[in-house]
N, C-alpha and C positions, 0 to 999 in steps of 0.2 A: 377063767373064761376059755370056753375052747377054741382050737385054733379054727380059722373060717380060710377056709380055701374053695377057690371058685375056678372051676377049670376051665372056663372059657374066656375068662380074664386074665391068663396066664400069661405073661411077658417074659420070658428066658431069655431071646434072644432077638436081635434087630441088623438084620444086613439089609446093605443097599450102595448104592455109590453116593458118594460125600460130596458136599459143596462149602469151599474152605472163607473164612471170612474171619481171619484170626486178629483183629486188632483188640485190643484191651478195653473198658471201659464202656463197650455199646450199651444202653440203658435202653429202657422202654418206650422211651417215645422215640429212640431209633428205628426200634423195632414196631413200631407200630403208633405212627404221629397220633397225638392227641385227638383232632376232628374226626378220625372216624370210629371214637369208641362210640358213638351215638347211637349207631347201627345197635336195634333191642334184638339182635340175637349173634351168634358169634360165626355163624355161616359161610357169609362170606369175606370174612377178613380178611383171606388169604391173601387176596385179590390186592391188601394195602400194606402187605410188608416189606419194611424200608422205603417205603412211596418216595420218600424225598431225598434218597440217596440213590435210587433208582431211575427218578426221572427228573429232567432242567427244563425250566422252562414248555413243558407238556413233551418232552422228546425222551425218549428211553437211552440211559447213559448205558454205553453197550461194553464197558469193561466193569459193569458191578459185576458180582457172582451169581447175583440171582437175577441175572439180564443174562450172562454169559451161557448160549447154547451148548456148550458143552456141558453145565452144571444140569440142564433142565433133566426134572424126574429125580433128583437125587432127594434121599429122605434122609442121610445123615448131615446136622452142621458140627462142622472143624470152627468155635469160635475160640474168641481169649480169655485174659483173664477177669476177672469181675463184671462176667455176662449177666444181662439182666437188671443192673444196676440201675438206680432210678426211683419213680415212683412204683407203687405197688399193685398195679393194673395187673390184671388176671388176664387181661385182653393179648397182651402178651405172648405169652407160651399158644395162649386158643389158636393166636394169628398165623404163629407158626407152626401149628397141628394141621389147622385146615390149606394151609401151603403144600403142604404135604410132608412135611419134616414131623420124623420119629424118633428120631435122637439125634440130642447135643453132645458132642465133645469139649471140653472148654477147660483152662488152669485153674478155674475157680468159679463161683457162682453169688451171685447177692442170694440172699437167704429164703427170701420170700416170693423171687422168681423157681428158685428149685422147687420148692415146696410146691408151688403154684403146678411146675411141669407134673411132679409127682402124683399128682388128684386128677390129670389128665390123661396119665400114659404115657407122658411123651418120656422118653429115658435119659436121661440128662447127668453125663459120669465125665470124672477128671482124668487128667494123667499129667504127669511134671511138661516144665516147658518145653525143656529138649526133646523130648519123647514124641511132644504132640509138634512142635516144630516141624519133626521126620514127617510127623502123618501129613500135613498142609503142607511139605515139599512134595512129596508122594501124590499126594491127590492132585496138586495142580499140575504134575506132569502126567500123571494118570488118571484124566477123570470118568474112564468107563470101567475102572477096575472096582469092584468090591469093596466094601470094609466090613466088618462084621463083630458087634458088640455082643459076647457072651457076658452074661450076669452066674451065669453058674459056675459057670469058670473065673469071671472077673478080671477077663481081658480081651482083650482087643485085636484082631488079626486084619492082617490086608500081606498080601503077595508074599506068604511066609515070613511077616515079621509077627512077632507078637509082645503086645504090651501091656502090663500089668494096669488096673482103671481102678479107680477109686468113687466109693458109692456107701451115704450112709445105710449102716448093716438094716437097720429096718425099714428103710425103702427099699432096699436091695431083694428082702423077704416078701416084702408086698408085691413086688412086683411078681415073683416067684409064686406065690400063693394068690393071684388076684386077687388081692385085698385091698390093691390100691386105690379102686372105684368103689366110693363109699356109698354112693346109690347104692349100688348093685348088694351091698353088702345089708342095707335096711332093708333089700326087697326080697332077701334071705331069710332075715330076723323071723323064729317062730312063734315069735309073739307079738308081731307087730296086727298083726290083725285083732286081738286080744284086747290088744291096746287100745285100737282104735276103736272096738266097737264102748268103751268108757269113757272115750272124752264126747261126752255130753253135748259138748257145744260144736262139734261137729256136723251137728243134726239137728233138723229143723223142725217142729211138728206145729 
C-alpha cells in the first residue's frame, strides 16, 4: 500500500500554555458527566467539561484549573496517570478538543481513550512521573510560559528544559503524515468514486 500523506493534516508540533491537573485515575465521566452525552453532535461539549468538579451547588469552584484565570486559553493538559479511564465514551477526548485542549500530557493512558484522542488530533504523549511532576511544578508557578510538544523530535520543552515524551511509533507517524484523520484519508481514496458508482443499492431508479 503506498504511504498517504496529507499535508494539511500535518500535526508535528503543538505549543501553547499548559493547564496542570495531574491527579491519577480521572475517567470519563469525570471528564465529561454522563447527562450530557445526549447532546446529537459534539459541538458544544466543551462548555461541560469537569461540570461537576467545576461547579457546587450551581456556583463555579474557583480553585479547579479549568476555573482558574490564570489556566484560561491554555491548550495543553499536564494530567496523571491512567487518564481516561473508565467507560469508552468518544465524548471524552471531543469534550476536551472542543474546550480547546490539543494535547495531553499524562504517565499513562486507558487504551481506548488514546486511541479515541488519536482519530481526533488531539496529541496525547507520556513522560515518567518525575519528569512530568517538574512540568506541573513548572506550570503552576508559570502559567503564561509556553510549553511545546515536538513529535519529530519526541520531546518536550518549556523554559530551556527538555524532556524525552513517549508516543506509539505509529501514531507518532500519523500524526506526522496526517494520516491520523481517516475521513480525510477515504476522501483521498482514487477509487472511492469507482466504487461507489457499483453499489447498486445506492441509487434509486
Amino acid at each position: 500500500m503506498d504511504e498517504i500523506i496529507i499535508p494539511e493534516k500535518i500535526i508535528s508540533r503543538v505549543a501553547g500554555r499548559a493547564v496542570p491537573k495531574p491527579a491519577n485515575g480521572q475517567n470519563t465521566d469525570d471528564i465529561i458527566p454522563a447527562r450530557y452525552l445526549k447532546k446529537i453532535t459534539f459541538k458544544e461539549m466543551g462548555e461541560s467539561v469537569y461540570f461537576d468538579e467545576r461547579f457546587k451547588n450551581g456556583q463555579p469552584v474557583s480553585d479547579h484549573p479549568f476555573n482558574d484565570e490564570r489556566y484560561q486559553g491554555a491548550s495543553i493538559l499536564v494530567a496523571g496517570n491512567n487518564y481516561g479511564c473508565g467507560s469508552s465514551r468518544e465524548h471524552a477526548p471531543q469534550a476536551l478538543k472542543r474546550y480547546g485542549i490539543k494535547a495531553i500530557i499524562a504517565g499513562s493512558y486507558a487504551g481506548i481513550f488514546e486511541g479515541n484522542c488519536g482519530k481526533i488530533g488531539v496529541v496525547a504523549v507520556t513522560v515518567p512521573d518525575s519528569q512530568r511532576a517538574e512540568i506541573v511544578n513548572f506550570v503552576q508557578n508559570n502559567p503564561s510560559v509556553e510549553v511545546a510538544i515536538d513529535l519529530k523530535k519526541k520531546q518536550i520543552t518549556y523554559d530551556g528544559s527538555i524532556v524525552p515524551l513517549g508516543m506509539p511509533e505509529s501514531r507518532r507517524q500519523s500524526f506526522l503524515d496526517g494520516a491520523w484523520d481517516e475521513m480525510a484519508i477515504l476522501q483521498r481514496s482514487k477509487n472511492i468514486d469507482e466504487v461507489e458508482k457499483n453499489l447498486s443499492y445506492l441509487f434509486f431508479k
